[in-house]
Biotite code that builds the C-alpha atoms (Angstrom):
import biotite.structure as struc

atoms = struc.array([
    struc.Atom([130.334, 208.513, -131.381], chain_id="A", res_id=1, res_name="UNK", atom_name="CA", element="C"),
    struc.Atom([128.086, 210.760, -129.286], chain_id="A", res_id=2, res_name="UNK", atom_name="CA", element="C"),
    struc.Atom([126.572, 209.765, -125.718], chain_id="A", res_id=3, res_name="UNK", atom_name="CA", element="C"),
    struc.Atom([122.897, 209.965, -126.163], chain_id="A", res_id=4, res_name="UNK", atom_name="CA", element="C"),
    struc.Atom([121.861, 208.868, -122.594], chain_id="A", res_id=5, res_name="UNK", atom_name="CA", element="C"),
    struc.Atom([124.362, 210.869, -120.175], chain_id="A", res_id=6, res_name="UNK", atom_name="CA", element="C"),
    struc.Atom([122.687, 209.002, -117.205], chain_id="A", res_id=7, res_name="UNK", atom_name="CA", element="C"),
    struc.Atom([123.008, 205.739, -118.209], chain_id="A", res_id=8, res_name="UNK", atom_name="CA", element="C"),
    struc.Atom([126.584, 206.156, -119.933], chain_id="A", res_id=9, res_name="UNK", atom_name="CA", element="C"),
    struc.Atom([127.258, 207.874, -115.958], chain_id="A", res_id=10, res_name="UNK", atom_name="CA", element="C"),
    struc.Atom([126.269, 204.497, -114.635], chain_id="A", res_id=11, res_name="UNK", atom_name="CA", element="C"),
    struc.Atom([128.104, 202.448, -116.784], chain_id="A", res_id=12, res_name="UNK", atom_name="CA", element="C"),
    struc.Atom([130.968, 203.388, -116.396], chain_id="A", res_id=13, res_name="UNK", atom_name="CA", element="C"),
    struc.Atom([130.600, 203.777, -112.241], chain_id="A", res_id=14, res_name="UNK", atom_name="CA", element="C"),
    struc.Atom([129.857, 199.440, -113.046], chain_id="A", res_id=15, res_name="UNK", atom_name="CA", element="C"),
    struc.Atom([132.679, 199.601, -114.780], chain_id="A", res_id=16, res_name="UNK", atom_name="CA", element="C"),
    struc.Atom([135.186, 201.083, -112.225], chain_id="A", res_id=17, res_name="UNK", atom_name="CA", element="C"),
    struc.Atom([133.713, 199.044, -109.685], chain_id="A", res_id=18, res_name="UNK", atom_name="CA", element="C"),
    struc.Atom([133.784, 195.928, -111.775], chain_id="A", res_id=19, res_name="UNK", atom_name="CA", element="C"),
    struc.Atom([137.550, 196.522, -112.237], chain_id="A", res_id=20, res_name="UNK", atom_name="CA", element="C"),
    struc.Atom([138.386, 197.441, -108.915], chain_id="A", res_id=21, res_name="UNK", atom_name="CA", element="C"),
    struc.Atom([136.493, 194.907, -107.000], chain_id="A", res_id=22, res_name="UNK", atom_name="CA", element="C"),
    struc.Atom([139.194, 192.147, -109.976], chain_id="A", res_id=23, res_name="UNK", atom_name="CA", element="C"),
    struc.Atom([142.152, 193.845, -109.316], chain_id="A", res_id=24, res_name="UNK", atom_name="CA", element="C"),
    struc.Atom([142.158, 194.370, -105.552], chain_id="A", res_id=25, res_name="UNK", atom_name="CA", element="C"),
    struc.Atom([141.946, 190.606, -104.703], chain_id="A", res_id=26, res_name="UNK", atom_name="CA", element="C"),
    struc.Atom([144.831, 190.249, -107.323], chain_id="A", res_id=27, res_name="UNK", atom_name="CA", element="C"),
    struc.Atom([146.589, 188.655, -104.273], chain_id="A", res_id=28, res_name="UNK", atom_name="CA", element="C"),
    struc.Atom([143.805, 185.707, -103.822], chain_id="A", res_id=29, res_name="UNK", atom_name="CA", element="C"),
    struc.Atom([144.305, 182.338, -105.599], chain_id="A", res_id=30, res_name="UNK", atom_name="CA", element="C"),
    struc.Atom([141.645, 182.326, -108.361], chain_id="A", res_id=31, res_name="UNK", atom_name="CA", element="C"),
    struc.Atom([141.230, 178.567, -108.749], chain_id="A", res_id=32, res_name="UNK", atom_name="CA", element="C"),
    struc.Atom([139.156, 176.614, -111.285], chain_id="A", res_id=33, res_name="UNK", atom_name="CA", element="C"),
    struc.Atom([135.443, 176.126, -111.501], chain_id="A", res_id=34, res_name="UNK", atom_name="CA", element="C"),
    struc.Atom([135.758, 172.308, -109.716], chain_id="A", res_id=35, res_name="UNK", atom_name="CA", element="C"),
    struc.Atom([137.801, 173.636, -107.332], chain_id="A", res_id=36, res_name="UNK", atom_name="CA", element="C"),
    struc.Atom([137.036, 176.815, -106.561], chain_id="A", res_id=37, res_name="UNK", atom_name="CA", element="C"),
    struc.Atom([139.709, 179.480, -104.878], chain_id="A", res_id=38, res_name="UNK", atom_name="CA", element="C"),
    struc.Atom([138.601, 182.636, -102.349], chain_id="A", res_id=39, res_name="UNK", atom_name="CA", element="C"),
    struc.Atom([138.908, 185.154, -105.389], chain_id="A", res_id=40, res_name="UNK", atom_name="CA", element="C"),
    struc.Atom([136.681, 182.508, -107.839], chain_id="A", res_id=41, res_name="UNK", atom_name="CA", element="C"),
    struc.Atom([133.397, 184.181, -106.839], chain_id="A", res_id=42, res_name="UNK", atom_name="CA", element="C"),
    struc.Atom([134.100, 187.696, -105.825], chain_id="A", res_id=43, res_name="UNK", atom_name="CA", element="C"),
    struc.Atom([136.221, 187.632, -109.790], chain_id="A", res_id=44, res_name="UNK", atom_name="CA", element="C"),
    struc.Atom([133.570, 186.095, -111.631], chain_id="A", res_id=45, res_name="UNK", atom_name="CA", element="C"),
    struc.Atom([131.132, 188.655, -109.947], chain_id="A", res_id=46, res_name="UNK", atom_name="CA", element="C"),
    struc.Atom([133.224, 191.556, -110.133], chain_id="A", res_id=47, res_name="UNK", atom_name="CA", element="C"),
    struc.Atom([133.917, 190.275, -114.330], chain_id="A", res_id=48, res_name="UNK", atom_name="CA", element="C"),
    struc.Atom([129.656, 190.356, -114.357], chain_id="A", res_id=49, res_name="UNK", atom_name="CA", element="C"),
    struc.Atom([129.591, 193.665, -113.388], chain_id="A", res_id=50, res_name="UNK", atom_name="CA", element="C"),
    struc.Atom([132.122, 194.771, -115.964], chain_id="A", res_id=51, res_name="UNK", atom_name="CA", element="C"),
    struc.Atom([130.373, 193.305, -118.808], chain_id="A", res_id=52, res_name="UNK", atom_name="CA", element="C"),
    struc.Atom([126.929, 194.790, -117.471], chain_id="A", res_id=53, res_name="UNK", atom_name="CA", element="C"),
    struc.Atom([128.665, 198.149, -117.598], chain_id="A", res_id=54, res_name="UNK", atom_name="CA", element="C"),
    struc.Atom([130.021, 197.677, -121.262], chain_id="A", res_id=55, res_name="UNK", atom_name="CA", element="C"),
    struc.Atom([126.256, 196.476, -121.977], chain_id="A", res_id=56, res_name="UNK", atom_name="CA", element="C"),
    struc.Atom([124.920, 199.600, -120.125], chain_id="A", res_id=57, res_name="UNK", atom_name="CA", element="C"),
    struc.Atom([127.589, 201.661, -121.480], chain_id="A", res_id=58, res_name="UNK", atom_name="CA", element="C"),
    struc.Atom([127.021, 201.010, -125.484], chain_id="A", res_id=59, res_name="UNK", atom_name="CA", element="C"),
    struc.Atom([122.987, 201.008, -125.083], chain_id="A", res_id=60, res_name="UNK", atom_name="CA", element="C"),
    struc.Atom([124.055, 204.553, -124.114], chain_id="A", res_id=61, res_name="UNK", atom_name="CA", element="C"),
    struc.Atom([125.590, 205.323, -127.386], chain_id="A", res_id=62, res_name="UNK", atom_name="CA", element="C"),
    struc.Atom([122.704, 204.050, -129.404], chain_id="A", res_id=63, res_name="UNK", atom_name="CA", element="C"),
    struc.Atom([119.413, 204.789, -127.327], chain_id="A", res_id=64, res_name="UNK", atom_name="CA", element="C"),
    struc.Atom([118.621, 208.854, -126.274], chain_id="A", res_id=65, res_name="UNK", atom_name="CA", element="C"),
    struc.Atom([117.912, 208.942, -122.812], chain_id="A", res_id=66, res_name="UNK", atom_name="CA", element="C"),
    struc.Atom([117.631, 211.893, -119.922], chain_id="A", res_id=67, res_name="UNK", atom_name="CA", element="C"),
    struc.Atom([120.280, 214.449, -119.092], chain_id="A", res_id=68, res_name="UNK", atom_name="CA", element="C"),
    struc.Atom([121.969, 214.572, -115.970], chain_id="A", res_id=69, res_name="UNK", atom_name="CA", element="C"),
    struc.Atom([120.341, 216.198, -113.085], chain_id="A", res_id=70, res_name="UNK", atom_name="CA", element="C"),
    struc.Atom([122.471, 218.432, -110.689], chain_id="A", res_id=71, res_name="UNK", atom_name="CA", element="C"),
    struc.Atom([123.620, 216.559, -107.657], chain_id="A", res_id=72, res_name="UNK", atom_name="CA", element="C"),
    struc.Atom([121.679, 216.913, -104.358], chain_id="A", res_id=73, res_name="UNK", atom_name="CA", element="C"),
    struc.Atom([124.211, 217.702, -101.886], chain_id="A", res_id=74, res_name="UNK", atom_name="CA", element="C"),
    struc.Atom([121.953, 217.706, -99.079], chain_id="A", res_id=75, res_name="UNK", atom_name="CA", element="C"),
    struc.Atom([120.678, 214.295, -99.075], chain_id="A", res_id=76, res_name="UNK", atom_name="CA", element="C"),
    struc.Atom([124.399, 213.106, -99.961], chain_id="A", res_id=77, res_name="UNK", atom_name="CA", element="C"),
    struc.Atom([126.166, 214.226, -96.400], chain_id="A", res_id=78, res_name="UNK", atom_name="CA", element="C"),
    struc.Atom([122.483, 213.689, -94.595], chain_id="A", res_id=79, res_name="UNK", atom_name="CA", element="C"),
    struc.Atom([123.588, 209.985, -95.589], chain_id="A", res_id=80, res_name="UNK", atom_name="CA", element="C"),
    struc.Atom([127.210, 209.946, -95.280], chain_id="A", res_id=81, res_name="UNK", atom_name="CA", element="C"),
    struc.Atom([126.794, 211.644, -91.878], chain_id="A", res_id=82, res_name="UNK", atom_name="CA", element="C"),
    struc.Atom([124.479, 209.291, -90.243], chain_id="A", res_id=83, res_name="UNK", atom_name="CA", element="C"),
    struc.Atom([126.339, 206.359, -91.758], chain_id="A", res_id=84, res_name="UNK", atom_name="CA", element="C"),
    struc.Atom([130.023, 208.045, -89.623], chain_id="A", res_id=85, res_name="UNK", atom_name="CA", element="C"),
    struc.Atom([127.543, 208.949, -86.933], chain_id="A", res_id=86, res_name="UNK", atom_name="CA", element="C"),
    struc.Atom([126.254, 205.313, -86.578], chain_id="A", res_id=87, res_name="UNK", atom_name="CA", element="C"),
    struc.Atom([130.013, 203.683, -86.275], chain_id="A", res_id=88, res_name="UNK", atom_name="CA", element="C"),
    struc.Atom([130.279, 206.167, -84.283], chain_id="A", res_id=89, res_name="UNK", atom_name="CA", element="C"),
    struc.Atom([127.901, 205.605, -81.394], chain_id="A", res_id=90, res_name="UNK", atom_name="CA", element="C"),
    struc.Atom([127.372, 201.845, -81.795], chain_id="A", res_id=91, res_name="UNK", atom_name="CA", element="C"),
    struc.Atom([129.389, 201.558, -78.930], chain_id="A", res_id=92, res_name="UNK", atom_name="CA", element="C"),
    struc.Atom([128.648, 204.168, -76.723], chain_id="A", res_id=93, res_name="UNK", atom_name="CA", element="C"),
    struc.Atom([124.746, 203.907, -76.968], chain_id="A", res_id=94, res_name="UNK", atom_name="CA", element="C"),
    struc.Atom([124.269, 200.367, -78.445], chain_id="A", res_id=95, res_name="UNK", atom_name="CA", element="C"),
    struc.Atom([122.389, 199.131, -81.293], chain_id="A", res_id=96, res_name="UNK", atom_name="CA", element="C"),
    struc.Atom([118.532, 199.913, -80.612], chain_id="A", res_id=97, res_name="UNK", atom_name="CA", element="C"),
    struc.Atom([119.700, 203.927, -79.575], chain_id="A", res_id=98, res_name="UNK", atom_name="CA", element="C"),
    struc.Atom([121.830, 204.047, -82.380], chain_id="A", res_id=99, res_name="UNK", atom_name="CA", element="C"),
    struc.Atom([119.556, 202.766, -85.075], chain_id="A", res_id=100, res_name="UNK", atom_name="CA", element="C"),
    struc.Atom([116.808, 205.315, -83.431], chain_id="A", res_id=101, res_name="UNK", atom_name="CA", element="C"),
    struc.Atom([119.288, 207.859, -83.910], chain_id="A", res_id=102, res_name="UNK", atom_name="CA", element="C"),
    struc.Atom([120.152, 206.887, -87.342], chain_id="A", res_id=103, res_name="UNK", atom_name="CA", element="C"),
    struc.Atom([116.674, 207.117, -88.606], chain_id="A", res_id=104, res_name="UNK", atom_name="CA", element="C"),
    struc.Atom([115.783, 210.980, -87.052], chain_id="A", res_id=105, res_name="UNK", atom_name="CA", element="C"),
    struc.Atom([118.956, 211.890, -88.749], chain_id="A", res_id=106, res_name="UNK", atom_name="CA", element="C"),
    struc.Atom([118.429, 210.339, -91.974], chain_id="A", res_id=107, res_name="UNK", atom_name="CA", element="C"),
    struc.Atom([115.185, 211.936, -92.175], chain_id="A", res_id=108, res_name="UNK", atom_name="CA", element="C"),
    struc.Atom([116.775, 214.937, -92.674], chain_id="A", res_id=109, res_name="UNK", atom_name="CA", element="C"),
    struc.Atom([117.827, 214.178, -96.176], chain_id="A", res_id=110, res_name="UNK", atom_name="CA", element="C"),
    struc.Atom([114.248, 215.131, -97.084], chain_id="A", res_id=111, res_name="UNK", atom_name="CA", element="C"),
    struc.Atom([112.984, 218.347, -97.865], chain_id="A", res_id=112, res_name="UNK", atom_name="CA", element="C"),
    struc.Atom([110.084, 217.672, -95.767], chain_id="A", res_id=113, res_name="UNK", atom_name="CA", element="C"),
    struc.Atom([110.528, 216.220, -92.580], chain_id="A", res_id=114, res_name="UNK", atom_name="CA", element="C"),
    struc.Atom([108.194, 214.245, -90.602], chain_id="A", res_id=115, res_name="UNK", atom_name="CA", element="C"),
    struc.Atom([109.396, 213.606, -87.232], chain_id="A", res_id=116, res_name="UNK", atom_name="CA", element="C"),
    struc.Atom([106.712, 211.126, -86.198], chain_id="A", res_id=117, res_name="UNK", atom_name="CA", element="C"),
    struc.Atom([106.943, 208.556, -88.646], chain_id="A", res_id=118, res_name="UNK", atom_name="CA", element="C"),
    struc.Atom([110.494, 208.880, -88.465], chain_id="A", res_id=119, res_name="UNK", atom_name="CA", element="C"),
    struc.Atom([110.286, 208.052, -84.524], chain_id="A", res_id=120, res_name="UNK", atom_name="CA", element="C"),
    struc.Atom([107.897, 205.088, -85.326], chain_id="A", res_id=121, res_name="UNK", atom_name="CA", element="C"),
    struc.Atom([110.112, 203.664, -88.429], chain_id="A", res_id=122, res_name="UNK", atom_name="CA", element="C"),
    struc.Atom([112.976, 204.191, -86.115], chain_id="A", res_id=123, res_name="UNK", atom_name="CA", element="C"),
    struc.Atom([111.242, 202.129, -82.902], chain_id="A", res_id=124, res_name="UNK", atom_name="CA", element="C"),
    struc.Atom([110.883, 199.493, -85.343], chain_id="A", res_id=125, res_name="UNK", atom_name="CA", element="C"),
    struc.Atom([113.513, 199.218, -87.201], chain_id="A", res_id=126, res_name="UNK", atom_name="CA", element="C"),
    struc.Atom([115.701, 199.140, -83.824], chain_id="A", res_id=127, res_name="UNK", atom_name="CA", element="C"),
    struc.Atom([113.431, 196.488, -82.594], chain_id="A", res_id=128, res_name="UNK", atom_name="CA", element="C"),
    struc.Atom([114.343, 194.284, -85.772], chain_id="A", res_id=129, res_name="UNK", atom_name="CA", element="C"),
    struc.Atom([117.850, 194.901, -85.785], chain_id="A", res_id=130, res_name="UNK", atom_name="CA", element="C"),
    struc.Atom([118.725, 193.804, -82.220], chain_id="A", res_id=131, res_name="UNK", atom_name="CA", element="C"),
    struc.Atom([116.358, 191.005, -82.459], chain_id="A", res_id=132, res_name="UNK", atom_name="CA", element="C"),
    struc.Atom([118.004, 190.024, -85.507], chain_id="A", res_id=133, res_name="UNK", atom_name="CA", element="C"),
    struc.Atom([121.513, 190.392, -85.170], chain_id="A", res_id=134, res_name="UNK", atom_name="CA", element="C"),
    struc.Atom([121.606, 190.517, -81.250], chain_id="A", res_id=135, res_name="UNK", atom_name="CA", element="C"),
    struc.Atom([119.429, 187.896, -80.366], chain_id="A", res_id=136, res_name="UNK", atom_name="CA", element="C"),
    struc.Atom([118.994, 185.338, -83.342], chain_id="A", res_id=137, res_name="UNK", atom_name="CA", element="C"),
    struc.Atom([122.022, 185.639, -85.042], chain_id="A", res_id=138, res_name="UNK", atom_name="CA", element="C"),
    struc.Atom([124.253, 186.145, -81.680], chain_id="A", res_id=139, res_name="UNK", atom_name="CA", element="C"),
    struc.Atom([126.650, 189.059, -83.236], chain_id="A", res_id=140, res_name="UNK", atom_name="CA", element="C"),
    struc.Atom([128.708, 190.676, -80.646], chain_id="A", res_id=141, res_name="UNK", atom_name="CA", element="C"),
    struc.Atom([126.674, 193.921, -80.526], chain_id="A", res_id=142, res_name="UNK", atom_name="CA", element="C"),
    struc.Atom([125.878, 195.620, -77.597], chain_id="A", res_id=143, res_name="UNK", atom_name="CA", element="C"),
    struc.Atom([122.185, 195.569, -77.998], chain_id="A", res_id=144, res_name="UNK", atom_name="CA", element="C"),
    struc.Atom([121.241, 198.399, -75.198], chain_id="A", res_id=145, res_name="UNK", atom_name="CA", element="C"),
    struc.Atom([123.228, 201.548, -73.611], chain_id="A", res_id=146, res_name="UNK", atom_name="CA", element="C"),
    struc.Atom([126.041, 199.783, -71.637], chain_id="A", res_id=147, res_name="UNK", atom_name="CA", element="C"),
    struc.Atom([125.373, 196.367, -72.529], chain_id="A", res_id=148, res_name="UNK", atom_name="CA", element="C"),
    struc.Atom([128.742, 194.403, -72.796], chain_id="A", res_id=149, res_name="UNK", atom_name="CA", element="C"),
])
C-alpha cells in the first residue's frame, strides 16, 4: 500500500499516538462501567475516539491523493513555545494582565510581518478578559496585577 495523502496519513497517526497515550497513562485509574462511571471512564472512552478517528484519518490516506508535506516553519514553532515558557514564567512576577500583554507582543513575532499596534490593542484586550474572567468571575488564585497577592 502506498500513502497518497502524506499530510493527512502525518495527522493520523499524531491522533493515533495521542489516542494511545492519553489510554495507557491513566492505566492506574479504575475504568468503571457506563452506570457507574470510574475517573478513567471518560478520559478512555475519549482517548479510544481519538484512536479510531486516527485509523479513519489514517486509511482515507491510503485511498484518497492529497498534498505533500510542507517543510516545517521553525520560526513560528519556538515564537510559540517561547512565549508559552515565558508566560509560566512571569505569571508570578508581573501578574496576569502584564503577562498576557507580554504574551501577545511576543507571539506576534511568529509572523513574518509584524504589526506592533494591533498586537498592543489585541493584547489590552485580551488581558482585560482574562483577569476579568478568571480573576474576578471565576475567583482563580491569580495574581491579577504586578504584586497583587
Amino acid at each position: 500500500m502506498r500513502i497518497k495523502n502524506p499530510q493527512d496519513f502525518g495527522a493520523a497517526a499524531m491522533f493515533v499516538l495521542i489516542g494511545l497515550a492519553g489510554f495507557f497513562l491513566g492505566g492506574d485509574l479504575e475504568f468503571g462501567t457506563a452506570s457507574k462511571m470510574g475517573p478513567r471512564y471518560f478520559p478512555g472512552i475519549l482517548s479510544l475516539l481519538i484512536v479510531a478517528l486516527g485509523l479513519g484519518l489514517g486509511a482515507s490516506s491510503l485511498a484518497v491523493k492529497g498534498p505533500r508535506i510542507e517543510p516545517v516553519q521553525l520560526r513560528p514553532v519556538a515564537v510559540v513555545i517561547g512565549v508559552v515558557l515565558l508566560f509560566g514564567y512571569l505569571l508570578d512576577i508581573v501578574g496576569l494582565a502584564l503577562s498576557t500583554m507580554i504574551l501577545t507582543l511576543v507571539a506576534a513575532f511568529a509572523r513574518r510581518e509584524v504589526r506592533i499596534v494591533e498586537s498592543l490593542l489585541l493584547g489590552a484586550g485580551l488581558a482585560i478578559f482574562v483577569v476579568v474572567l478568571f480573576v474576578y468571575a471565576l475567583s482563580q488564585p491569580l495574581p491579577a496585577w504586578w504584586g497583587a497577592p
